[in-house]
N, C-alpha and C positions, 0 to 999 in steps of 0.2 A: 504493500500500500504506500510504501513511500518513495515511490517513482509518481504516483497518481495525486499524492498531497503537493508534491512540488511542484508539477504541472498544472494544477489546479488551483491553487493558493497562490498570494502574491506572499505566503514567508517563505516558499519555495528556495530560493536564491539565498535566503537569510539562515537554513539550515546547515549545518556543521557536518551533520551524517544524520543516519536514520538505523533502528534495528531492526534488522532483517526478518523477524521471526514476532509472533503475535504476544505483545505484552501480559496477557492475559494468561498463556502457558508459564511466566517467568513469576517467581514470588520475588516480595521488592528488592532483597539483596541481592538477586540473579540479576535484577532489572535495573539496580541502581552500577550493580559491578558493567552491564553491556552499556548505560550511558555515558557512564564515565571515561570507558575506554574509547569512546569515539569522541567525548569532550577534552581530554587528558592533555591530548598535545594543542589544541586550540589556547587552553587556559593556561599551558606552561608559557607561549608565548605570549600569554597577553599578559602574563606573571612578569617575562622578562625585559619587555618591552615597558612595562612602567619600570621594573628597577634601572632599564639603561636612561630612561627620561629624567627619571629622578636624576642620577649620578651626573648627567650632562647638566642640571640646572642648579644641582649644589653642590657642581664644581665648578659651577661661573658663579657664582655668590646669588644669584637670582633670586628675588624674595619670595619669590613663589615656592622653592622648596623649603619645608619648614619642617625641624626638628622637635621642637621644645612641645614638651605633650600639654601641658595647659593651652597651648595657641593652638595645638593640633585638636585639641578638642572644642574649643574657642570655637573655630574656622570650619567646625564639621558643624557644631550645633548653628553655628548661622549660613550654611549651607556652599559654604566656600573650597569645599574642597573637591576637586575633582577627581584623584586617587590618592587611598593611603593607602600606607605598607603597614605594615606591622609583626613585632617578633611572636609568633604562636607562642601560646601558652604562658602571655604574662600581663601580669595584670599592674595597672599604678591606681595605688586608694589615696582618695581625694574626698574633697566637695564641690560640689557644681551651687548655685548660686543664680539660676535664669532671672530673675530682676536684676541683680548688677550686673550679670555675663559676666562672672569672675569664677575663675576657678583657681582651687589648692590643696595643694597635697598637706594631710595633716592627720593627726591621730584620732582624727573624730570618724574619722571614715568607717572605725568599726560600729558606730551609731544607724551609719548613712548607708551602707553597702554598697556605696556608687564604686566604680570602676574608670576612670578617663578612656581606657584604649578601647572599650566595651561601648561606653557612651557617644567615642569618635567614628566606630564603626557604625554603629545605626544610626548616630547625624549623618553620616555618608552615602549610606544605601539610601534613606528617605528623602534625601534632594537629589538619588540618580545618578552620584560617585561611584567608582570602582574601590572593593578592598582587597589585599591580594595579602595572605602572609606567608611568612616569609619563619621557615625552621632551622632550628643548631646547624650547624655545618661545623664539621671538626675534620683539620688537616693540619700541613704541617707549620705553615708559612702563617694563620692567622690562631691564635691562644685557642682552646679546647673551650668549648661552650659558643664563640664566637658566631653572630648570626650571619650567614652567608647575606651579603649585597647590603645589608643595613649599617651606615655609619657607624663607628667605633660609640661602643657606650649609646646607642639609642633604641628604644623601645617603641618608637613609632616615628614613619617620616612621612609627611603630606608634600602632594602638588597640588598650590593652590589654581584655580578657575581664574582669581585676580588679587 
């Protein structure tokens, strides 16, 4: 059916690949493992294509690329951002603040539960940004734990919109 979706439909052209076989025969982890393999190398490139944009913009000093997780989350809640990166599986406790739009990191956060790189990802999604993260890489040349393509010492990098 999906030579017949694509010629039929105008997302046609906008599909990445199709599963050959009727999703209805597959339970969801069969279903989700054939998605992914036809989505895998689309997303790795669209993975690596933001880290090469980043690195081009903040290594000309461009203010568009932006480090500091208070502005990175700043810039996601007021819908400025167009992609962010971020290190899997870490979190910075904070407090948000939507009447001042200030945010900080502080030991009240065990009250607050809020998360910055948590709350930067879904200001992201919900104005239509990409988020891509970004896991450990251990080799020889960069220290053990180190996150492959993210600045030394940063837990989230944005490109700003403007």
């Amino acid at each position: 059916t999906g030579g017949h979706f694509r010629k039929l439909t105008t997302l046609g052209p906008h599909l990445v690949g199709v599963i050959d076989r009727n999703p209805a025969s597959l339970d969801l982890t069969q279903l989700h493992t054939a998605a992914y393999a036809i989505m895998q190398p689309h997303l790795d490139q669209s993975r690596s294509d933001a880290v090469d944009w980043f690195g081009a913009l903040h290594g000309g000093h461009d203010a568009r690329a932006v480090t500091d997780v208070e502005a990175v989350a700043r810039a996601a809640s007021q819908g400025r951002i167009d992609t962010l990166l971020l290190a899997e599986d870490e979190t910075v406790s904070g407090r948000s603040d939507e009447t001042t739009d200030t945010r900080s990191t502080d030991a009240a956060w065990m009250a607050s539960g809020e998360d910055h790189l948590e709350a930067a990802a879904f200001g992201t999604l919900r104005h239509g940004g990409d988020v891509h993260l970004l896991a450990f890489h251990l080799d020889i040349v960069k220290p053990v734990g180190a996150r492959k393509d993210m600045p030394e010492g940063t837990l989230a990098a944005a490109i700003l919109r403007y």
